[in-house]
N, C-alpha and C positions, 0 to 999 in steps of 0.2 A: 524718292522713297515715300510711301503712305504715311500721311500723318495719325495714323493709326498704331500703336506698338502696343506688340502682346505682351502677356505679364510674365518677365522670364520664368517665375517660379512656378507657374502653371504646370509646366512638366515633372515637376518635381513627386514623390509617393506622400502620402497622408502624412508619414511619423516626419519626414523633413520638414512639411511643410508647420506642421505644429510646433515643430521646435524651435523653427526657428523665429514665428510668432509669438511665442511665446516668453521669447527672452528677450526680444528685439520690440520697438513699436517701430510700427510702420506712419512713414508720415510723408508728405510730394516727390516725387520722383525727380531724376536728374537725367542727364544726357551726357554718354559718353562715347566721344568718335573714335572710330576705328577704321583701320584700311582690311580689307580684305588682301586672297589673295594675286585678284586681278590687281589691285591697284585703286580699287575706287573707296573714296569715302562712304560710311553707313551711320547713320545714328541710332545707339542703342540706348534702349531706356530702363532705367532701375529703379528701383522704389527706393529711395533714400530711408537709412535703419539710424536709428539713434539707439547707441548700447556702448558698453566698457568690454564685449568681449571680442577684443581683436581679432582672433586667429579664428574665430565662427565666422565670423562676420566676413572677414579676408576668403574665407573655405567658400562660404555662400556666395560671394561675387564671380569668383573665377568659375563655380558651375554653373549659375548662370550664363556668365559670359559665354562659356564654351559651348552650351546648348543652344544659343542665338546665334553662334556663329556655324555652328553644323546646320541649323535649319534653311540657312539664310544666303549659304557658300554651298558652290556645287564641288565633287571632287576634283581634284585629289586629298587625301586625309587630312586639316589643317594641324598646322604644329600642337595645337594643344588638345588634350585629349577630349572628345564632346562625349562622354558616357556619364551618364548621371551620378554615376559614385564618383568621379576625378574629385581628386582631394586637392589643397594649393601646392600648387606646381612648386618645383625645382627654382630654387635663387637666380635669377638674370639678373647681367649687368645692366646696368642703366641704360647703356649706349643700344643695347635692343630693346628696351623699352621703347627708346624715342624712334627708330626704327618700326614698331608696329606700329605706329601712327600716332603718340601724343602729340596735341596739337600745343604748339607753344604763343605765349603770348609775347606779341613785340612790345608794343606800346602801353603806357598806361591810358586812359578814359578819362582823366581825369580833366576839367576846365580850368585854369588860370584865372585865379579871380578879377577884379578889374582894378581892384588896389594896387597888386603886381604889377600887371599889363603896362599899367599909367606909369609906374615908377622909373622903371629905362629899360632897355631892351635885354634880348637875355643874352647870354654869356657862354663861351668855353665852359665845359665842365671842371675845368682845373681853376677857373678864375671863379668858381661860386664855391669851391672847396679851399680855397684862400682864403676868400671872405668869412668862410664857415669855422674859419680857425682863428682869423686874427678881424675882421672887420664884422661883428656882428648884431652891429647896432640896424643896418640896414636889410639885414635878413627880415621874410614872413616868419609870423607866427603860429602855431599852429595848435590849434584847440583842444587835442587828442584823438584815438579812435576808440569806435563804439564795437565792444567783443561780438567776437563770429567765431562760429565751429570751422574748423576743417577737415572735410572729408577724409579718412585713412583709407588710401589705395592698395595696401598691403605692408603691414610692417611697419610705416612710417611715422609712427606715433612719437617719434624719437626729433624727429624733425618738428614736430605741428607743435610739443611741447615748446621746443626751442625759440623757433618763431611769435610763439604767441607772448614767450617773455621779453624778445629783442621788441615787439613792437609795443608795446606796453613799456619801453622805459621811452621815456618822456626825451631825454638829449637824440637820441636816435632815432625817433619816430621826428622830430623836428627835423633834422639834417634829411631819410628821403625826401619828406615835403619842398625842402627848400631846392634840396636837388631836382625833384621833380618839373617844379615850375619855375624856375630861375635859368638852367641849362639849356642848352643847344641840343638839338637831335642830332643822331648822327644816322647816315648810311649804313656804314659800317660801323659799330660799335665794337668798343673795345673793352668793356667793364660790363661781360652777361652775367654776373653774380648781382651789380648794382641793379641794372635793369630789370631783373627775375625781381628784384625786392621791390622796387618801386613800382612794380606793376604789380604787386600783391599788395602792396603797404595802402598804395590806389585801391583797389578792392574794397580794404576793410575800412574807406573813408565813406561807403555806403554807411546812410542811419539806420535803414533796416538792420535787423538782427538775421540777418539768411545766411544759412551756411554756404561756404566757400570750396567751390572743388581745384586745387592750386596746382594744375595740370600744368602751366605754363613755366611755376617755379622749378617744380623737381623736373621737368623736360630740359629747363635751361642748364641750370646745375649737372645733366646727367651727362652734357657733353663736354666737360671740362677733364679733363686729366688729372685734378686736385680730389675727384673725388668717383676717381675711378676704381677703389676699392670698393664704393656702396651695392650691394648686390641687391636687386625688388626683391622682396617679401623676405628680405633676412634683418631682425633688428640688429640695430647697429649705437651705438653709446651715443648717448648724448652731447657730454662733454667733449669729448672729440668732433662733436661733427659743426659745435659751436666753433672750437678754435681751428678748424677747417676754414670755415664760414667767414671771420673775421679778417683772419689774415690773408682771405684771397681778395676781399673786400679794400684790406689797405691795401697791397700790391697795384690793384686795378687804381684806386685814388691815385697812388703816386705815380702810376707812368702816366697821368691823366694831365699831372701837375706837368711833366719832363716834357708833354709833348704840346704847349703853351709855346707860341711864337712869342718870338720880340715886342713885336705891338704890343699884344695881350698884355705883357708882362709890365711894358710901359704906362698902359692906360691904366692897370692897376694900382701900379707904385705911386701917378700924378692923384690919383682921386681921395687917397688916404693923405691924411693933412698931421694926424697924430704923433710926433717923431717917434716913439717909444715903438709904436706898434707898427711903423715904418721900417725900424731899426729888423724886428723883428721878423719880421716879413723877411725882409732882403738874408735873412742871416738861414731862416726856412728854405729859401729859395736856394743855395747855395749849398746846402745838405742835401736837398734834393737832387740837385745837378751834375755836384762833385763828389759827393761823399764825406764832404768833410766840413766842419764848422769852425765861423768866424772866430776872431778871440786870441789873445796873446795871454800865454799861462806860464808861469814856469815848469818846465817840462827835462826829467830824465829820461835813459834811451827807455825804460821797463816801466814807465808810467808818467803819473802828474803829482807834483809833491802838494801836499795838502798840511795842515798846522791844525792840530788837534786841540783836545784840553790839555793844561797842563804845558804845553807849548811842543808836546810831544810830534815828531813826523811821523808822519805817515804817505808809503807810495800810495796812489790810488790809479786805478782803470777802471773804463767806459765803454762800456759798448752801447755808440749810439744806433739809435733806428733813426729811417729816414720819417720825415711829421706826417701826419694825415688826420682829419678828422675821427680815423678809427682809432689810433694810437692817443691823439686829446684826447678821447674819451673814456675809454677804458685800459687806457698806459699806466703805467706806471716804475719807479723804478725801486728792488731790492736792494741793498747796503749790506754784505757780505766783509765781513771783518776777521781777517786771519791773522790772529797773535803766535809768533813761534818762540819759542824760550831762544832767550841768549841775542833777541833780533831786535837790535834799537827803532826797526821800524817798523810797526804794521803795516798788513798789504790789507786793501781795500776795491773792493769791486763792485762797480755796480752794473746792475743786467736789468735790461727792459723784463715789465709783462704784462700781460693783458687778463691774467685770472689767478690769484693766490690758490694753490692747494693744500688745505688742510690734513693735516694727519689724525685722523682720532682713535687710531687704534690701541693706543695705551686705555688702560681702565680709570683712570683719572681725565678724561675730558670725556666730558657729560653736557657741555655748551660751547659755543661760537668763544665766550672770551677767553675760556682756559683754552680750547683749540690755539689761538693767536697769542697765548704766555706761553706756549707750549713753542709753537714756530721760534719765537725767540731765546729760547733758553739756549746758554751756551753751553757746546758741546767740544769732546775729548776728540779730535781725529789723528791718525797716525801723519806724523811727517817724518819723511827719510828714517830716522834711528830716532827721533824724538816724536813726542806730543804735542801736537799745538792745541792751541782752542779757538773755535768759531763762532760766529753768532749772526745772525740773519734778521736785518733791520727792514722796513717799509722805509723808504727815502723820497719817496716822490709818492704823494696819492695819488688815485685816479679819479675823475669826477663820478665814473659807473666802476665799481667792484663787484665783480663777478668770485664767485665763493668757489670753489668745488671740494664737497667734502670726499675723500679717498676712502669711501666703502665695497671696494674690490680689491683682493689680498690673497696672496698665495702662500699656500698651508702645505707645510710638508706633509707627503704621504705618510702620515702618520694617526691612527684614529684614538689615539690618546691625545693629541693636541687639539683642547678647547680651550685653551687662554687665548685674549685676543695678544700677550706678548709674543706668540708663534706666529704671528701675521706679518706677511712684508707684503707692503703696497708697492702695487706695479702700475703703471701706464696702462692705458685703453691700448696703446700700441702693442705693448708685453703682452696685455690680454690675450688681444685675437692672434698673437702667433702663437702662444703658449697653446691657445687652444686647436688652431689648424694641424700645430706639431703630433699633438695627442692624438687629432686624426689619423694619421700615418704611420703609426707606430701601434705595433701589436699590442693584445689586450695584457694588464701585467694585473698582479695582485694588488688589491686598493692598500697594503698594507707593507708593501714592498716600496722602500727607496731607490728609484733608478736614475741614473746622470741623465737620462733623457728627460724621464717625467717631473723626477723629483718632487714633486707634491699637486696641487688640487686650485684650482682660483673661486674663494667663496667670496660671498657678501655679508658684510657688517651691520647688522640691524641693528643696531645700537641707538638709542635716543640719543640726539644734539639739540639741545633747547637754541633755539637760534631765535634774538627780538625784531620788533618791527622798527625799532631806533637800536640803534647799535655805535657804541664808541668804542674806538679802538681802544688796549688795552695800551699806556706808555712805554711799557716796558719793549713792544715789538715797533716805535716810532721810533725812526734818528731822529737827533738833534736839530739834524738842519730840518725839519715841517716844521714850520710857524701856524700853520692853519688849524683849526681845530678836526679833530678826527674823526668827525660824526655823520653815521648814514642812514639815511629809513629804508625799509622793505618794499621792495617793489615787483618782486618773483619770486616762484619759490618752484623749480622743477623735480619733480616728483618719481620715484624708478619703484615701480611696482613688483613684487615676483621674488622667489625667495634665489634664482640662479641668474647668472651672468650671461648667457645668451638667452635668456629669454628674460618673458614680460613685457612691462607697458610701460610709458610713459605719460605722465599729464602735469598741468601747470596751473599754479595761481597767479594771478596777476593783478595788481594794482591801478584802476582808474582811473581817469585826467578829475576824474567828480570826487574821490577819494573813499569809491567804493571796491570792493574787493569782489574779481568774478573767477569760480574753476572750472576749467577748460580742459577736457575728457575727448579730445577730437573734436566730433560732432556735439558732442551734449555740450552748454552752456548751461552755468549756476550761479546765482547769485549767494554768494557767504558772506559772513562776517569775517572780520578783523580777529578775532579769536580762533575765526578756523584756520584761518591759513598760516597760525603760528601751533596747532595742536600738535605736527606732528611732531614737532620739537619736543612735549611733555608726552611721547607714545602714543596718539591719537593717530592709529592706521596700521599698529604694531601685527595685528591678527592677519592683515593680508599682505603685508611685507612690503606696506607704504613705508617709503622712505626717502625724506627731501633729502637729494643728490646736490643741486645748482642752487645757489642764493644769489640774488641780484640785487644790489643795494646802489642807491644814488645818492649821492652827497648831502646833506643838509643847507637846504636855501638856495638850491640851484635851479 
């Protein structure tokens, strides 16, 4: 092909062409491969826009595209429409996205320093994900990365926020590294979620400040069945697509660990000299393998008996997860405490997680700490013919705590209900069915309660003063944390738009230099430390900024 490329928007009429100069600057062009419908590779070239208006911007690409592609392809008519007015297309699943041709990346670029190199050879991926748990005095370390925009290919603002605050926390952006240049390649690869990340996390070890077009991440991702709900050009939550993210991320870690031969696991356990962490190791290993962990307890058929204050028993249950570096890191465990009248014993639970959700829809939380006095307050629930009372403790911190405040809430079809007490919070999951139901279901009066619809899913704009040091409140710690419970700010993901399928997403994030940069897709900003906690005191209130995800990391870690 000529290395000559016309300028898609050429074809475009005067008033398109001005508009969208006008709200856009234009700045170096990019390269995006496509197949035709022979089957041959074409490289087409764009003028890279730096702007916050997604869905112009998304409209402006695909007519381009479609006009490069009718000039350029002989008939028959190609699937997407080439007439200057086509607006953006109809939602595709991913799996024909990577079908029309995104080009995925396998490997990362990155070079092994020579510090590494010298140190010993590299390793099984499951024997550097050991080490990254229990031996990690011998790990590289890793300086941080320098902020980059990401190009939005349609919609995916939801994504480029997400990313840009996993890579920005410091424990995380260490572990790709180490995994990057410590492991083994493989043929076959069996963990294309880790691979997608460590060949972007590589990317953004570029010093340049050049934007990133992250073809090869969302191509990888698009062929998995974990997230074969995401549809091109339809936004899609955030939070969801985080804890999507994470947990396919431990999955792939621990069959990484299960499929460690004998040797590997031999040459392991001889090299570690430390008993404690030896102990440790073996008892990991073991959870991993069996499901089940070491340890002799006293144990009834209905739980574990435990010896309270006051000399009080209490049953208790566990439900363990298998270890991984995702679970170290952003794990943690709740302490679920059920008192029933007339019951000499409390029952006790505890449940892994990997992100607290907050409720703030009462009119009294107006900040992060009454949010977390609020979690723990004990509460009345029905049992059988009686009342017990509950109370929901933090038992285990996490090194990264992940926040998500619950500003998406279903309102009875009711237009007199404006208390936020009318509000019940639903899942990202309730969400999007609540709302595909609505599709299918004839149109009713916005003011009529029906068992189908039953009411409306709005957003909570309410100010959450949320700081950049944050200590937990005691009252929401169990007894058994000895550690103190204090974290700094280090993300803050942002849900623009006053409705629930639409809007934007963007993120601030915190530097390895301990400066503060907001990240708009494309656009890169240098702020202050004051701006990235404004929204907290209404700072964004007029266009329906509102931080969504808080990502906090430990103090002195």
């Amino acid at each position: 092909m000529s290395e000559h490329h016309t300028d898609p928007i050429a074809h475009l009429s005067e008033p398109d062409k001005a508009k969208f100069e006008a709200h856009l600057v234009r700045s170096s062009s990019f390269r995006f491969k496509c197949t035709t419908r022979s089957g041959k590779w074409h490289t087409i070239e764009f003028p890279r826009y730096f702007g916050t208006d997604e869905e112009e911007f998304t409209k402006f690409r695909w007519r381009a595209f479609a006009h490069r592609r009718a000039v350029t392809t002989p008939p028959p008519k190609p699937k997407w429409t080439t007439a200057a007015t086509t607006v953006k297309p109809a939602a595709m699943k991913w799996s024909a996205v990577v079908q029309e041709g995104l080009e995925i990346n396998k490997k990362p670029n990155g070079v092994v320093p020579a510090s590494i190199a010298a140190d010993a050879s590299l390793k099984p991926l499951g024997v550097v994900l050991l080490r990254l748990m229990y031996d990690t005095q011998r790990l590289p370390q890793h300086a941080g990365l320098a902020p980059h925009g990401l190009v939005n290919n349609g919609n995916i603002c939801y994504m480029n926020a997400v990313l840009q605050a996993l890579f920005a926390c410091r424990p995380f952006s260490q572990m790709l590294y180490a995994v990057q240049h410590l492991s083994l390649g493989q043929l076959e690869s069996h963990t294309p979620i880790m691979d997608a990340l460590v060949a972007l996390h590589d990317a953004f070890n570029k010093p340049s400040p050049e934007v990133l077009t992250p073809t090869g991440f969302y191509g990888s991702i698009a062929r998995l069945p974990r997230f074969s709900h995401l549809k091109w050009g339809r936004q899609e939550d955030a939070e969801e697509f985080l804890g999507y993210l994470l947990d396919g991320l431990h999955e792939e870690f621990v069959d990484s660990i299960k499929r460690l031969g004998e040797s590997d696991i031999a040459d392991l356990v001889a090299s570690i000299k430390d008993p404690q962490t030896l102990k440790t190791l073996k008892s990991a290993l073991e959870m991993i393998k069996t499901g089940q962990v070491n340890g002799s307890t006293e144990k009834e058929d209905n739980g574990w008996m435990e010896v309270g204050a006051n000399q009080k028993m209490a049953v208790k249950r566990q439900v363990d997860v298998k270890p991984s570096p995702v679970v170290q890191m952003f794990g943690g465990h709740f302490r679920s405490v059920l008192q029933v009248p007339n019951n000499k014993k409390s029952s006790i639970t505890l449940d892994p997680f990997m992100h607290v959700q907050l409720e703030i829809s009462d009119k009294d939380i107006n900040d992060l700490y009454t949010a977390f006095e609020k979690f723990a307050t004990v509460e009345e629930i029905s049992y059988g013919d009686q009342t017990a009372k509950k109370q929901n403790l933090i038992d285990k911190l996490p090194t990264v705590l992940i926040i998500h405040l619950k500003r998406f809430s279903f309102v009875a079809n009711d237009d007199s209900n404006e208390n936020f007490d009318d509000y019940e919070i639903v899942s990202s999951k309730q969400r999007r069915n609540k709302t595909s139901a609505s599709h299918t279901l004839p149109p009713v009066p916005t003011h009529t309660k029906t068992p189908e619809t039953g009411g409306r899913i709005e957003k909570l704009h309410k100010k959450i003063e949320y700081p950049h040091r944050l200590t937990l409140p005691a009252s929401c710690i169990s007894p058994n944390v000895m550690e103190e419970p204090t974290y700094r700010l280090t993300a803050v993901v942002y849900h623009h738009g006053r409705s629930t399928e639409e809007g934007h997403y963007t993120a601030d994030v915190l530097g390895a230099d301990g400066s503060w940069t907001r990240v708009d897709d494309t656009l890169v900003t240098r702020i202050s430390a004051d701006d990235a906690v404004e929204n907290g005191h209404g700072g964004g209130a007029t266009n329906g900024k509102s931080a969504y995800i808080l990502m906090y990391e430990k103090a002195g870690v």
